[in-house]
C-alpha positions as CSV (number, residue, x, y, z in Angstrom):
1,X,-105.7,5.4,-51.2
2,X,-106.7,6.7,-54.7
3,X,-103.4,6.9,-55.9
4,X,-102.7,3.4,-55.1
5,X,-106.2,2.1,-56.3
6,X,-105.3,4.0,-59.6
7,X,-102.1,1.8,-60.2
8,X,-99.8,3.8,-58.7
9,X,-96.9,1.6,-56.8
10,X,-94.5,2.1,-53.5
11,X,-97.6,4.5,-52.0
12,X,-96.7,3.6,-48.2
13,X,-99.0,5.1,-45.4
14,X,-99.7,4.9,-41.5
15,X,-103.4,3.4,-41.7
16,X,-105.3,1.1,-39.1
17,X,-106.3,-1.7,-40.1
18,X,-107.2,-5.3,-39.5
19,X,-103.6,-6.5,-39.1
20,X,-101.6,-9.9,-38.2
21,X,-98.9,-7.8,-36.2
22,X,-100.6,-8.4,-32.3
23,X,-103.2,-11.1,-33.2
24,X,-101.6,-13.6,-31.3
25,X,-102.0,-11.2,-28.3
26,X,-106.0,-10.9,-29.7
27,X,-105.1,-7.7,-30.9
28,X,-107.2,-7.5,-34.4
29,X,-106.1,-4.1,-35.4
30,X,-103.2,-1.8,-35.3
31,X,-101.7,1.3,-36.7
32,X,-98.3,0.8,-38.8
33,X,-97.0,1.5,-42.0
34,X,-98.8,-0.2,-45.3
35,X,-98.6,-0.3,-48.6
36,X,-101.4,0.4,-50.9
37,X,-102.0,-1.0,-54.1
38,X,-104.8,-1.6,-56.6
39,X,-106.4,-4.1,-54.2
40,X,-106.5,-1.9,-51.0
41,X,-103.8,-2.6,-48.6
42,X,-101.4,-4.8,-50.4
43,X,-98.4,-5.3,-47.9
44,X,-98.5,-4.3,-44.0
45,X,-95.2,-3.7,-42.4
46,X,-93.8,-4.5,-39.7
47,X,-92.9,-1.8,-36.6
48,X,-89.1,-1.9,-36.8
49,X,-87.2,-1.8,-34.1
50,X,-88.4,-0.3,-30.7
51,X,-86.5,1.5,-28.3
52,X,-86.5,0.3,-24.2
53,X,-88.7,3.1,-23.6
54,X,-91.0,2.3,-26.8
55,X,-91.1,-1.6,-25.7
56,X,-92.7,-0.4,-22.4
57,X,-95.2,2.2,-24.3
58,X,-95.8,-0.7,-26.2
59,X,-96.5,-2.9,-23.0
60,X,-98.8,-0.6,-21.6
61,X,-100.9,0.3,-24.5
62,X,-101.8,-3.1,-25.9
63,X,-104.1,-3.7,-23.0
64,X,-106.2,-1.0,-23.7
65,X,-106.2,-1.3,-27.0
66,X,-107.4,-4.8,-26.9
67,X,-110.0,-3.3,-24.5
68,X,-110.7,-0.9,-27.2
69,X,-111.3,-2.9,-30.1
70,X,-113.4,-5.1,-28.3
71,X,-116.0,-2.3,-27.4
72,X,-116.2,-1.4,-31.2
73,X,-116.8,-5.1,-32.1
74,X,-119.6,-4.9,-29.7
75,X,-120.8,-2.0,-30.3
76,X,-120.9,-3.0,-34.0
């Protein structure tokens, strides 16, 4: 994070954050790959491609997670 706040470009990182990626599934947060800048998180990437077996880890999971992030908000 400080390297990017400090100017330095290309300083890509797995971070969770609030992210457009699942949204439409109400899925405010996720875990991928972004980029860092001066300003924070400047770019979040997409996953990539997912295996079969990745698709249905994905499946699963996204339930709970929603589940998850929902708890925090209230708890919050």
């Amino acid at each position: 994070l400080l390297r990017g706040l400090n100017g330095e470009r290309g300083v890509i990182t797995p971070t969770f954050v609030e992210s457009p990626l699942y949204k439409d599934q109400g899925i405010d947060f996720f875990s991928s790959n972004v980029e860092l800048g001066v300003n924070g998180v400047e770019k979040i990437h997409p996953l990539g491609p997912l295996s079969a077996e990745e698709e249905k880890l994905m499946e699963a999971c996204l339930p709970e997670l929603k589940k998850n992030i929902e708890k925090v908000k209230a708890f919050v």
